[in-house]
Backbone as a printed PyTorch tensor [residue, N CA C, xyz], in Angstrom:
tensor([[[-127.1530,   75.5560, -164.1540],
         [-127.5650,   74.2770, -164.7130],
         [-126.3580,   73.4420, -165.1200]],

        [[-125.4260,   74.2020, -165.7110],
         [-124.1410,   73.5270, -166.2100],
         [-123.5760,   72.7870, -164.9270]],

        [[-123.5530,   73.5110, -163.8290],
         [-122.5790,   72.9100, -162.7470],
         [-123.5870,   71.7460, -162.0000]],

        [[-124.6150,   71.7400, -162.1690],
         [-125.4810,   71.0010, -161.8530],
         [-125.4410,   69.5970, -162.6540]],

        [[-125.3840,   69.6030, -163.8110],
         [-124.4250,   68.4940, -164.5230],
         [-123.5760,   67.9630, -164.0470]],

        [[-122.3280,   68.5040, -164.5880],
         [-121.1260,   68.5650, -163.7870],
         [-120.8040,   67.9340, -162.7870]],

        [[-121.4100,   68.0920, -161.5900],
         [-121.8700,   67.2380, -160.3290],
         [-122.1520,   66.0380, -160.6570]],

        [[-123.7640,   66.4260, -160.7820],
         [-124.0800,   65.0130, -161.1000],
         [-123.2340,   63.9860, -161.4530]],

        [[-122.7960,   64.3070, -162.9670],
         [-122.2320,   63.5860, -163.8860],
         [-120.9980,   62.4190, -162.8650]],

        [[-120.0990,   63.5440, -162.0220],
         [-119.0980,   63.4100, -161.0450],
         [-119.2240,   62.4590, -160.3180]],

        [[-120.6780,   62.4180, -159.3170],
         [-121.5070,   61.3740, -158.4230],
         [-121.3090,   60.3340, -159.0870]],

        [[-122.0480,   60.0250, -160.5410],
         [-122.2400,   59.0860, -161.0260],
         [-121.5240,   58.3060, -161.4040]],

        [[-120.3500,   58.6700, -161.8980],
         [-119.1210,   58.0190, -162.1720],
         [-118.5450,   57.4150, -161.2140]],

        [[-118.2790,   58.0310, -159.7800],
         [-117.6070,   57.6530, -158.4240],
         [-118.3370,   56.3800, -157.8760]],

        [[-120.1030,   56.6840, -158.3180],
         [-120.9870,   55.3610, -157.6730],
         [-120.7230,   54.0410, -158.8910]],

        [[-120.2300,   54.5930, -160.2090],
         [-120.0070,   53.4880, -160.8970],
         [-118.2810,   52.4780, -160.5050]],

        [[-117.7560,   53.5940, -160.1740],
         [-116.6800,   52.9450, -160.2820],
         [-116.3260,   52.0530, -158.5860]],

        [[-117.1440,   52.3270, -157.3760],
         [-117.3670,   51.7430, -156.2490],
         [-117.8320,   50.4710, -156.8730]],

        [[-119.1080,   50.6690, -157.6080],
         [-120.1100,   49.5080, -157.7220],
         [-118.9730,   48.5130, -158.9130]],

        [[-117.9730,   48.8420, -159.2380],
         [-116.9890,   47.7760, -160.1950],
         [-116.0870,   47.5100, -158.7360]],

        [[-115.6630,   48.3080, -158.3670],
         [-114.6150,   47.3550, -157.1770],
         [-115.2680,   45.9880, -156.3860]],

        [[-116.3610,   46.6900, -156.1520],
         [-117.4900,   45.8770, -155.2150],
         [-117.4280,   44.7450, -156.2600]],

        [[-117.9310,   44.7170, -157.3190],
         [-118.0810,   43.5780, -157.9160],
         [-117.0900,   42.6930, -158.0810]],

        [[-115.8090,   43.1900, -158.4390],
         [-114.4530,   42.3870, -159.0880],
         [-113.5960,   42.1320, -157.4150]],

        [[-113.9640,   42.4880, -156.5660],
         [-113.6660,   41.7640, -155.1350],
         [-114.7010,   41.0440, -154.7280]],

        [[-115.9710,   40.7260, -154.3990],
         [-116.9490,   39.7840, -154.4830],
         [-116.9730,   38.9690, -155.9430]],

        [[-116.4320,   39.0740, -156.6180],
         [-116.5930,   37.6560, -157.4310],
         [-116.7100,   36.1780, -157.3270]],

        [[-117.7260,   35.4640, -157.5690],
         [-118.2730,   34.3760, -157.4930],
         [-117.0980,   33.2810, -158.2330]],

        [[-116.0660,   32.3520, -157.5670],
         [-115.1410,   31.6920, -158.2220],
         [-115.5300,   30.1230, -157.8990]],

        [[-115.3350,   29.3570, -158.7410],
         [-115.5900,   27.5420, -158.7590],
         [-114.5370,   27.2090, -157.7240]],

        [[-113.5240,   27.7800, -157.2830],
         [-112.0830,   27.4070, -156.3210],
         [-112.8730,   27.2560, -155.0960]],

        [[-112.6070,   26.6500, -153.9610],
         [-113.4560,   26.6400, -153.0800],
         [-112.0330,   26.7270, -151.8910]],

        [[-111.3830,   28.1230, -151.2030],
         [-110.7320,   27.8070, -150.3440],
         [-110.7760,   27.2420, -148.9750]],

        [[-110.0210,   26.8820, -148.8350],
         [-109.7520,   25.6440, -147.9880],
         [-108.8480,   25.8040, -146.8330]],

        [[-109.3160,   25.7180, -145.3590],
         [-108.4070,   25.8540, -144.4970],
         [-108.1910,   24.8460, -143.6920]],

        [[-107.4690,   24.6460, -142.6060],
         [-107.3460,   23.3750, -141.5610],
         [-108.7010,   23.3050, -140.8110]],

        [[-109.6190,   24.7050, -141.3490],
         [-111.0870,   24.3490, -139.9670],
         [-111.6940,   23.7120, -141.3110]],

        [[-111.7500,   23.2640, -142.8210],
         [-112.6700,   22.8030, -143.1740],
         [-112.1410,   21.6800, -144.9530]],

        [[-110.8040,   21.6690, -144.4400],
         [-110.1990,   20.9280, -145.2850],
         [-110.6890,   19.4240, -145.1570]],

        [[-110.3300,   19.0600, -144.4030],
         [-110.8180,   17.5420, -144.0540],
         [-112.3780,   17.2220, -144.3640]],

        [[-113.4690,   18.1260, -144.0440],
         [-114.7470,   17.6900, -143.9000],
         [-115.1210,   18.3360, -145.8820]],

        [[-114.4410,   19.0170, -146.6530],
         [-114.6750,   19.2810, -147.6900],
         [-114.5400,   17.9310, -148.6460]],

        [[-113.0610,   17.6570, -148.5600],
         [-112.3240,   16.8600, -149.3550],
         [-112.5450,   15.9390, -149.0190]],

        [[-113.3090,   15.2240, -148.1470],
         [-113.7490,   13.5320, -147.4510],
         [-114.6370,   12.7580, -148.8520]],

        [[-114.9740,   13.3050, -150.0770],
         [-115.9590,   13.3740, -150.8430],
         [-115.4030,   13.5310, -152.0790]],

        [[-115.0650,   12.9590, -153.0100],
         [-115.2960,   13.1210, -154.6210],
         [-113.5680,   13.3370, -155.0710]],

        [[-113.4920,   13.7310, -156.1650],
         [-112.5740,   14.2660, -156.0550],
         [-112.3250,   15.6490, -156.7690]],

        [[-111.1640,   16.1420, -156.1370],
         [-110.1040,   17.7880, -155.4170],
         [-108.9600,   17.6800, -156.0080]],

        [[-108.7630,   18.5480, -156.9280],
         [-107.6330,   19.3750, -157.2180],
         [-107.4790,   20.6750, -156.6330]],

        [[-106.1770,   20.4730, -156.0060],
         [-106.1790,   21.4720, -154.6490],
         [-104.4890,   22.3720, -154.9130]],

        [[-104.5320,   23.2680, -154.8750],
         [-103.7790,   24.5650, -155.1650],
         [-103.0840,   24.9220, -154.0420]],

        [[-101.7660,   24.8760, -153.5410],
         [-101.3870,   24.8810, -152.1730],
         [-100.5650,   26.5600, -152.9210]],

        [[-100.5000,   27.1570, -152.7840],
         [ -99.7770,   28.7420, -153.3710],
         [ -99.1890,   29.6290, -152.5860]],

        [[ -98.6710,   30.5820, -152.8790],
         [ -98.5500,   31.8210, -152.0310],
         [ -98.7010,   33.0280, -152.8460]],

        [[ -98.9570,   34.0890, -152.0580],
         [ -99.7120,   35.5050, -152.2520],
         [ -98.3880,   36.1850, -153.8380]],

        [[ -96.8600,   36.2580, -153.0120],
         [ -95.9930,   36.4710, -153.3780],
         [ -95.0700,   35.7450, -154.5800]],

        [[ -95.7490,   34.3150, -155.0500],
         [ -95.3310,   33.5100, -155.8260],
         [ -95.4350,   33.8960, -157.2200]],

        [[ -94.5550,   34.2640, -157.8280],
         [ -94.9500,   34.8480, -159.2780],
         [ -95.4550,   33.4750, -160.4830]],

        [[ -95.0010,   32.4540, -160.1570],
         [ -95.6120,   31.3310, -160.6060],
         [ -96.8870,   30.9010, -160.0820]],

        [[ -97.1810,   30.8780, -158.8200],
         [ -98.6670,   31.1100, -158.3990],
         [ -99.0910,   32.1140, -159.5070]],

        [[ -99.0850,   33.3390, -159.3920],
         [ -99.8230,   34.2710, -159.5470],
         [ -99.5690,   34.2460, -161.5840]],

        [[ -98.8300,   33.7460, -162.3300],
         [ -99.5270,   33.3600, -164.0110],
         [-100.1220,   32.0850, -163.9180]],

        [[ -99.9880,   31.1260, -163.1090],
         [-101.2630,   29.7070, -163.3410],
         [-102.6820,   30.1260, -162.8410]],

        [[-102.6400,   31.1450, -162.3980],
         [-103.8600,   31.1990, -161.3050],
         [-105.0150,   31.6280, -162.3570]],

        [[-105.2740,   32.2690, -163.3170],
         [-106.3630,   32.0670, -164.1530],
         [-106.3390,   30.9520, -164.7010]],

        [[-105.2390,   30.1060, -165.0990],
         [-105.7070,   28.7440, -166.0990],
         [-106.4010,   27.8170, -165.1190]],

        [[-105.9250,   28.1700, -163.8510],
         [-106.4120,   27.2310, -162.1090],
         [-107.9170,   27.6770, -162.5700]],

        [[-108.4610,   28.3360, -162.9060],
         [-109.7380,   29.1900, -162.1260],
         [-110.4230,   29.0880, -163.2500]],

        [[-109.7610,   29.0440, -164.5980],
         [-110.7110,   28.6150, -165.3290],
         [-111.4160,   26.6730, -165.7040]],

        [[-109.7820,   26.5020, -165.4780],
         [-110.4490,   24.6140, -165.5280],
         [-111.2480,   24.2330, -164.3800]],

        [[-111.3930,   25.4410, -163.2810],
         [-112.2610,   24.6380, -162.5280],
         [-113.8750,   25.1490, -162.9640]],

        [[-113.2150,   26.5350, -163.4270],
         [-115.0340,   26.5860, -163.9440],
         [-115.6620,   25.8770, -165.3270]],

        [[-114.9170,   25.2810, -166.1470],
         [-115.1290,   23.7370, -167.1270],
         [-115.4750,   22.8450, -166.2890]],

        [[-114.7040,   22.5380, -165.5000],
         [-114.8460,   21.3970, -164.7720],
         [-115.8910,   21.2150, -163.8470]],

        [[-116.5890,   22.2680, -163.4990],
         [-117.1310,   22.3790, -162.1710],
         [-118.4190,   21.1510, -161.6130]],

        [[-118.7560,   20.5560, -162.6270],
         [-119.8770,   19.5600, -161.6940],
         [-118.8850,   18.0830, -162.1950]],

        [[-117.6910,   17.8710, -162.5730],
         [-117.2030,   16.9410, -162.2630],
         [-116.0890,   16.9680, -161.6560]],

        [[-115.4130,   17.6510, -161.2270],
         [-113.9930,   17.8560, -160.1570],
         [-113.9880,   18.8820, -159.4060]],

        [[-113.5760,   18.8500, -157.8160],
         [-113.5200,   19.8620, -156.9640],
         [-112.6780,   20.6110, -157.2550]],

        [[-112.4840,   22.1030, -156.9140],
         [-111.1940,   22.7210, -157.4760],
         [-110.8780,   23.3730, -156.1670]],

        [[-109.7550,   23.4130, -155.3220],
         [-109.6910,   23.8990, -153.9420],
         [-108.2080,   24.4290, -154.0840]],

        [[-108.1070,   25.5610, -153.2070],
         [-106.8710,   26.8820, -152.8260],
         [-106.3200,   26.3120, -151.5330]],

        [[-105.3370,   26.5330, -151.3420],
         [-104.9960,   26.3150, -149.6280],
         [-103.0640,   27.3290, -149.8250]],

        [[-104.1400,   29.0720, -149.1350],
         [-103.1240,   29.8550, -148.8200],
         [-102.1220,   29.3890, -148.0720]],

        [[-100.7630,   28.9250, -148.7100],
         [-100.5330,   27.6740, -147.7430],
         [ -99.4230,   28.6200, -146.6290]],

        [[ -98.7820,   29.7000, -147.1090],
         [ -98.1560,   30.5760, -146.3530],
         [ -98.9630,   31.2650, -144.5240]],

        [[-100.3070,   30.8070, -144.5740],
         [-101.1940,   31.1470, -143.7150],
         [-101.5950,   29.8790, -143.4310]],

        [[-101.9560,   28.3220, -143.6930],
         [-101.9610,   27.2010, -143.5930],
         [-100.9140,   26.6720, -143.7110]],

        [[-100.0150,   27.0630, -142.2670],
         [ -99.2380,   25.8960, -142.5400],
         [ -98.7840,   24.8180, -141.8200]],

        [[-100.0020,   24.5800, -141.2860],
         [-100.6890,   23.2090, -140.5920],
         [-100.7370,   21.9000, -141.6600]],

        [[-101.1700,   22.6400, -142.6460],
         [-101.7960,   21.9170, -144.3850],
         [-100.2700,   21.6920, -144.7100]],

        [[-100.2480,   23.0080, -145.0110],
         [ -98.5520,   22.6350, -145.5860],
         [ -97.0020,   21.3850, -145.3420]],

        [[ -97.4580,   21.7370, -143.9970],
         [ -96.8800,   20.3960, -143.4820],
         [ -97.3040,   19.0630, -143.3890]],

        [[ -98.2380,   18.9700, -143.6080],
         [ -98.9490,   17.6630, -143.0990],
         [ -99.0560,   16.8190, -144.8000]],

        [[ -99.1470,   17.6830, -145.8170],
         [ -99.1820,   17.4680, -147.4530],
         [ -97.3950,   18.0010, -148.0600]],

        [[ -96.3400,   17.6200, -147.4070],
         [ -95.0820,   17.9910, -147.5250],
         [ -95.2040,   18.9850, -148.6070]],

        [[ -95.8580,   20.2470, -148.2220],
         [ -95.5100,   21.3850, -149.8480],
         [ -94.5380,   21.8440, -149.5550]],

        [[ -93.3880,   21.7580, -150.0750],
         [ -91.7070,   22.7240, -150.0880],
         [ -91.4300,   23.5140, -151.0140]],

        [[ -92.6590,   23.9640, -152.1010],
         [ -92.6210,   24.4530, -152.8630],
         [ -93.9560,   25.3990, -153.3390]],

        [[ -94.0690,   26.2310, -153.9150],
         [ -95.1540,   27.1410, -154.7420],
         [ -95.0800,   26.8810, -156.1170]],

        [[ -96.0320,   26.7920, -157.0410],
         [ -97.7380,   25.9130, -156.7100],
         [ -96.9640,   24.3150, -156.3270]],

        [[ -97.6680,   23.9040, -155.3320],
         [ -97.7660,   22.2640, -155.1590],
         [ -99.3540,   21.9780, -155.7980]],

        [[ -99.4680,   21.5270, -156.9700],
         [-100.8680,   20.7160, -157.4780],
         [-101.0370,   19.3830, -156.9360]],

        [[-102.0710,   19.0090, -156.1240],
         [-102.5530,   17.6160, -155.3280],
         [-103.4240,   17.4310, -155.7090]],

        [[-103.8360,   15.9610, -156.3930],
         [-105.1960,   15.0610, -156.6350],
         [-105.3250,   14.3720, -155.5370]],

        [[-106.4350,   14.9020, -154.9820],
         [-107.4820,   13.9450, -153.7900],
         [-108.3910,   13.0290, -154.0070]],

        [[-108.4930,   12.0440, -153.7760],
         [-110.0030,   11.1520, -154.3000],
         [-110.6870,   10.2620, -152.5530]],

        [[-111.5900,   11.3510, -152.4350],
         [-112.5200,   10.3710, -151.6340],
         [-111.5340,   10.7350, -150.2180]],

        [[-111.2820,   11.9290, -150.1560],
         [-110.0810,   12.6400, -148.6530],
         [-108.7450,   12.2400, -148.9400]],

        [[-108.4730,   11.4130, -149.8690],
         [-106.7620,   10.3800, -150.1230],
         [-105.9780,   11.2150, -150.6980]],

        [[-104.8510,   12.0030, -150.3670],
         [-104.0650,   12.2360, -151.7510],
         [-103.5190,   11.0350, -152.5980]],

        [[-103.7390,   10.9420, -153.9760],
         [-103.6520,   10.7020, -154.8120],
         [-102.8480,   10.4680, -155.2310]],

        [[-102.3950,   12.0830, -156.2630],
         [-101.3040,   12.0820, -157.2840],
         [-100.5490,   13.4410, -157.1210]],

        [[ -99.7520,   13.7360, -157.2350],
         [ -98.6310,   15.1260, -157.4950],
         [ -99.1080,   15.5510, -158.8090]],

        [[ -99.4130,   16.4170, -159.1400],
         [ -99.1430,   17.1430, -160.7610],
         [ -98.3350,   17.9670, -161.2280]],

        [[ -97.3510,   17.1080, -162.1940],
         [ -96.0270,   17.5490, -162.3230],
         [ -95.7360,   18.2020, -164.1300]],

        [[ -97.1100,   18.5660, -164.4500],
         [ -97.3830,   19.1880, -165.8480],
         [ -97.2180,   20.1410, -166.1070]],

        [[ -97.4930,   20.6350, -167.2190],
         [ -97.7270,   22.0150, -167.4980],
         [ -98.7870,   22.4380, -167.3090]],

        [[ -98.3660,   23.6640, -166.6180],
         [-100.1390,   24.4030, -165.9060],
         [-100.6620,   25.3260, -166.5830]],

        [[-100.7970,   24.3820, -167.8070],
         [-101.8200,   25.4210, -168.6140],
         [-103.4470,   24.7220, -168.3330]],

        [[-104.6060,   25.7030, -168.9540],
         [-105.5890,   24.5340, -169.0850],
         [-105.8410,   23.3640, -169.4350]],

        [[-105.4210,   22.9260, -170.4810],
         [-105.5030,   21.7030, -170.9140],
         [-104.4810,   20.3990, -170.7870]],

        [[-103.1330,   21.1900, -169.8360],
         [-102.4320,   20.2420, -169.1350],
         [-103.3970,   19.4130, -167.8140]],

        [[-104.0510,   20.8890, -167.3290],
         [-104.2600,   20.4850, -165.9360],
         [-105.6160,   20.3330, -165.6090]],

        [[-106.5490,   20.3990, -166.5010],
         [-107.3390,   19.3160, -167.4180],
         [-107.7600,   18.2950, -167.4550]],

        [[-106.7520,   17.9700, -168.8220],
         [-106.3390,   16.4020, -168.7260],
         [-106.0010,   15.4010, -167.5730]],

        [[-105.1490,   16.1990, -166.7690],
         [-104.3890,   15.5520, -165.8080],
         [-105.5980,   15.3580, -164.8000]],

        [[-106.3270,   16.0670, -164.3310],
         [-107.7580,   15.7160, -163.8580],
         [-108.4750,   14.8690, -163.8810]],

        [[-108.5140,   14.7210, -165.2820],
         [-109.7190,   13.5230, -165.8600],
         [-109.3420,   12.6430, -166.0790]],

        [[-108.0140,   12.2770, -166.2450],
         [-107.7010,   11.0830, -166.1460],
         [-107.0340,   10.3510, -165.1880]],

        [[-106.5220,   11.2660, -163.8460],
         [-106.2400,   10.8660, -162.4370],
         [-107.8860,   10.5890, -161.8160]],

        [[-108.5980,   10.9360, -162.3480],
         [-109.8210,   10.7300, -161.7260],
         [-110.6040,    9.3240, -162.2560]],

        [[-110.0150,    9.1010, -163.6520],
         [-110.5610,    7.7960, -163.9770],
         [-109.6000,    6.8580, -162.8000]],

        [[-108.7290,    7.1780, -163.0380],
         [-107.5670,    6.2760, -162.5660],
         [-107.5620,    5.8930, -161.0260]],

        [[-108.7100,    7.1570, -160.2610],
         [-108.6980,    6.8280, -158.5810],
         [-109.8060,    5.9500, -158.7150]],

        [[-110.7870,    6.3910, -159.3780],
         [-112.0240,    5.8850, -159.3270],
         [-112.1720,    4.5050, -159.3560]],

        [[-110.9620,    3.8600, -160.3460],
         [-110.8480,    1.8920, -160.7630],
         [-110.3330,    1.4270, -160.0510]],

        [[-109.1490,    2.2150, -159.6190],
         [-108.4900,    1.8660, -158.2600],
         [-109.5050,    1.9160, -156.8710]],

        [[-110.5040,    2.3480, -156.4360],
         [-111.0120,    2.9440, -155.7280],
         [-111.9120,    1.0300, -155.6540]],

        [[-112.4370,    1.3230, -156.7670],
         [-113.2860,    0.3720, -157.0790],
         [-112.7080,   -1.3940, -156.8210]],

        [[-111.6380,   -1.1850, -157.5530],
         [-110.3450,   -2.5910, -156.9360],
         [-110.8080,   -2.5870, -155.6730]],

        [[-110.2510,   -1.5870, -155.0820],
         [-110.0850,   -1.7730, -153.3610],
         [-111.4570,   -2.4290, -152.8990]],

        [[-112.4960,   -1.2540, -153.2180],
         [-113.9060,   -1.9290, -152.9130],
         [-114.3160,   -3.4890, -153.0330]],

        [[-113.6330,   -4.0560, -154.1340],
         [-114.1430,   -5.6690, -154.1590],
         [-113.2260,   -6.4200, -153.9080]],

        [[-111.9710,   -6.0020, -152.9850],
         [-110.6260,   -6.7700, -152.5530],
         [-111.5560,   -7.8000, -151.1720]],

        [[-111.3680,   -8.7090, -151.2260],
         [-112.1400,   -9.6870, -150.3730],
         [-110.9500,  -10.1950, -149.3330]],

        [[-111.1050,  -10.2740, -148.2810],
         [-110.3950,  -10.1870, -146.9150],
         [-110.1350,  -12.2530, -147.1770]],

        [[-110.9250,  -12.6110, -147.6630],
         [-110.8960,  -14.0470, -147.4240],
         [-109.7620,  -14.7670, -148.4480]],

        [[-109.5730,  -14.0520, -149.5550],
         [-108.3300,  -14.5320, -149.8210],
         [-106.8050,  -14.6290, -149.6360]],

        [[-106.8690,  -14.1910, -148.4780],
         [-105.5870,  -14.0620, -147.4610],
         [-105.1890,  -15.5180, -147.1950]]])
Protein backbone atom coordinates (compact mmCIF):
# COMPACT_ATOMS: atom_id res chain seq x y z
CA UNK A 1 0.00 0.00 0.00
CA UNK A 2 2.88 2.30 0.97
CA UNK A 3 4.54 1.95 -2.48
CA UNK A 4 1.32 2.35 -4.00
CA UNK A 5 1.31 5.90 -2.61
CA UNK A 6 4.55 6.56 -3.34
CA UNK A 7 3.81 6.12 -7.02
CA UNK A 8 0.98 7.66 -7.16
CA UNK A 9 2.03 10.57 -5.25
CA UNK A 10 5.25 10.57 -8.00
CA UNK A 11 2.63 10.55 -11.16
CA UNK A 12 1.00 13.33 -9.69
CA UNK A 13 3.54 15.67 -9.17
CA UNK A 14 5.25 14.97 -12.78
CA UNK A 15 1.45 15.62 -14.31
CA UNK A 16 1.50 18.81 -12.15
CA UNK A 17 4.57 20.07 -13.02
CA UNK A 18 3.98 19.30 -17.18
CA UNK A 19 0.56 20.97 -16.67
CA UNK A 20 2.77 24.41 -15.20
CA UNK A 21 5.22 24.32 -18.19
CA UNK A 22 2.25 23.93 -20.51
CA UNK A 23 0.74 26.80 -18.96
CA UNK A 24 3.72 29.42 -18.47
CA UNK A 25 4.69 28.64 -22.36
CA UNK A 26 1.06 29.08 -23.67
CA UNK A 27 0.47 32.20 -21.86
CA UNK A 28 -2.09 34.54 -23.09
CA UNK A 29 0.03 38.12 -23.60
CA UNK A 30 -1.67 41.78 -24.79
CA UNK A 31 1.88 42.02 -27.16
CA UNK A 32 0.68 40.98 -30.40
CA UNK A 33 3.89 39.73 -32.49
CA UNK A 34 4.44 40.97 -35.55
CA UNK A 35 6.14 39.83 -38.69
CA UNK A 36 6.72 41.14 -42.41
CA UNK A 37 3.61 38.51 -43.37
CA UNK A 38 1.33 40.62 -41.03
CA UNK A 39 2.91 43.84 -39.93
CA UNK A 40 1.46 46.10 -42.42
CA UNK A 41 -2.22 44.69 -42.39
CA UNK A 42 -2.07 44.84 -38.29
CA UNK A 43 -0.72 48.32 -37.81
CA UNK A 44 -2.85 50.00 -40.87
CA UNK A 45 -5.35 50.80 -37.78
CA UNK A 46 -5.18 52.71 -34.45
CA UNK A 47 -2.40 53.13 -32.75
CA UNK A 48 1.04 50.59 -31.96
CA UNK A 49 3.67 50.70 -29.74
CA UNK A 50 5.93 48.32 -31.26
CA UNK A 51 9.06 46.58 -29.60
CA UNK A 52 11.74 45.87 -32.26
CA UNK A 53 14.27 43.50 -29.64
CA UNK A 54 16.48 40.68 -29.64
CA UNK A 55 16.43 37.22 -27.91
CA UNK A 56 20.13 37.98 -26.58
CA UNK A 57 19.64 41.72 -25.57
CA UNK A 58 20.04 42.04 -21.89
CA UNK A 59 18.24 45.40 -22.09
CA UNK A 60 15.50 43.78 -24.11
CA UNK A 61 15.21 41.14 -21.75
CA UNK A 62 14.77 43.78 -18.05
CA UNK A 63 12.11 46.14 -20.11
CA UNK A 64 10.29 43.25 -21.29
CA UNK A 65 7.87 42.85 -18.27
CA UNK A 66 7.32 46.69 -17.86
CA UNK A 67 6.62 46.21 -22.10
CA UNK A 68 4.03 43.49 -21.20
CA UNK A 69 2.61 44.95 -18.49
CA UNK A 70 1.67 48.58 -19.94
CA UNK A 71 0.26 46.81 -22.62
CA UNK A 72 -1.95 44.83 -20.46
CA UNK A 73 -3.20 48.52 -18.71
CA UNK A 74 -3.38 49.70 -21.83
CA UNK A 75 -4.99 47.12 -23.74
CA UNK A 76 -8.38 48.52 -25.25
CA UNK A 77 -6.66 51.84 -25.87
CA UNK A 78 -3.13 51.21 -27.50
CA UNK A 79 -1.76 48.36 -29.61
CA UNK A 80 1.23 46.80 -28.04
CA UNK A 81 3.37 44.85 -30.83
CA UNK A 82 7.04 42.70 -30.71
CA UNK A 83 8.99 42.51 -33.91
CA UNK A 84 11.88 39.70 -33.25
CA UNK A 85 13.82 41.96 -35.19
CA UNK A 86 17.07 39.64 -35.34
CA UNK A 87 14.62 37.16 -37.44
CA UNK A 88 12.75 40.29 -39.14
CA UNK A 89 15.07 41.85 -40.70
CA UNK A 90 13.10 42.95 -43.54
CA UNK A 91 11.28 45.23 -40.57
CA UNK A 92 14.45 46.08 -39.27
CA UNK A 93 15.60 47.71 -42.14
CA UNK A 94 12.88 49.28 -43.55
CA UNK A 95 12.15 51.10 -39.65
CA UNK A 96 16.19 51.94 -39.48
CA UNK A 97 16.54 49.79 -35.97
CA UNK A 98 20.52 49.90 -35.30
CA UNK A 99 19.87 49.22 -32.04
CA UNK A 100 18.06 46.85 -29.16
CA UNK A 101 15.04 47.89 -27.80
CA UNK A 102 14.11 50.43 -30.70
CA UNK A 103 10.46 51.73 -29.13
CA UNK A 104 8.18 53.04 -32.31
CA UNK A 105 4.78 54.95 -32.09
CA UNK A 106 2.58 54.09 -35.08
CA UNK A 107 -0.69 55.92 -35.69
CA UNK A 108 -3.04 54.77 -38.37
CA UNK A 109 0.25 52.38 -40.23
CA UNK A 110 2.60 55.94 -39.90
CA UNK A 111 5.54 55.81 -37.73
CA UNK A 112 5.16 58.48 -35.57
CA UNK A 113 7.55 58.99 -32.81
CA UNK A 114 10.96 57.26 -31.45
CA UNK A 115 10.72 56.65 -27.64
CA UNK A 116 13.64 57.88 -26.13
CA UNK A 117 12.47 57.43 -22.20
CA UNK A 118 12.80 55.53 -19.54
CA UNK A 119 11.37 52.09 -19.95
CA UNK A 120 9.79 51.76 -17.02
CA UNK A 121 5.90 51.55 -16.85
CA UNK A 122 4.96 54.75 -16.34
CA UNK A 123 7.64 56.26 -18.64
CA UNK A 124 6.30 54.22 -21.41
CA UNK A 125 2.88 54.87 -20.46
CA UNK A 126 2.84 58.21 -20.48
CA UNK A 127 4.75 58.40 -23.54
CA UNK A 128 1.80 56.45 -25.16
CA UNK A 129 -0.92 58.53 -24.18
CA UNK A 130 0.26 61.38 -24.96
CA UNK A 131 1.97 60.55 -28.48
CA UNK A 132 -1.40 59.28 -29.08
CA UNK A 133 -3.20 62.48 -28.20
CA UNK A 134 -0.65 64.16 -30.19
CA UNK A 135 -1.15 61.76 -33.57
CA UNK A 136 -4.67 61.84 -33.19
CA UNK A 137 -4.87 66.23 -33.54
CA UNK A 138 -2.37 65.99 -35.89
CA UNK A 139 -4.20 63.28 -37.70
CA UNK A 140 -7.25 65.34 -37.45
CA UNK A 141 -5.30 68.75 -38.87
CA UNK A 142 -4.45 66.71 -41.81
CA UNK A 143 -8.08 65.49 -42.18
CA UNK A 144 -9.53 69.14 -42.56
CA UNK A 145 -6.34 70.55 -44.57
CA UNK A 146 -8.41 71.74 -47.70
CA UNK A 147 -6.54 71.35 -51.11
CA UNK A 148 -8.20 74.73 -52.21
CA UNK A 149 -6.15 76.89 -50.28
CA UNK A 150 -3.16 76.40 -52.32
Amino acid sequence: MNKLLTVTLFFAILFCCFCQEETENNEVSDVVKLTKDNFDKKVSKGSWFIKFYSESCRHCQLMAENFEYSATNLKNKINFGSVLATEEEELSRRFRVMSYPTLLFFYNGEEFQKFRGERTVDGMSNFVLKTEKRAEKQSKKNDDWDISEL
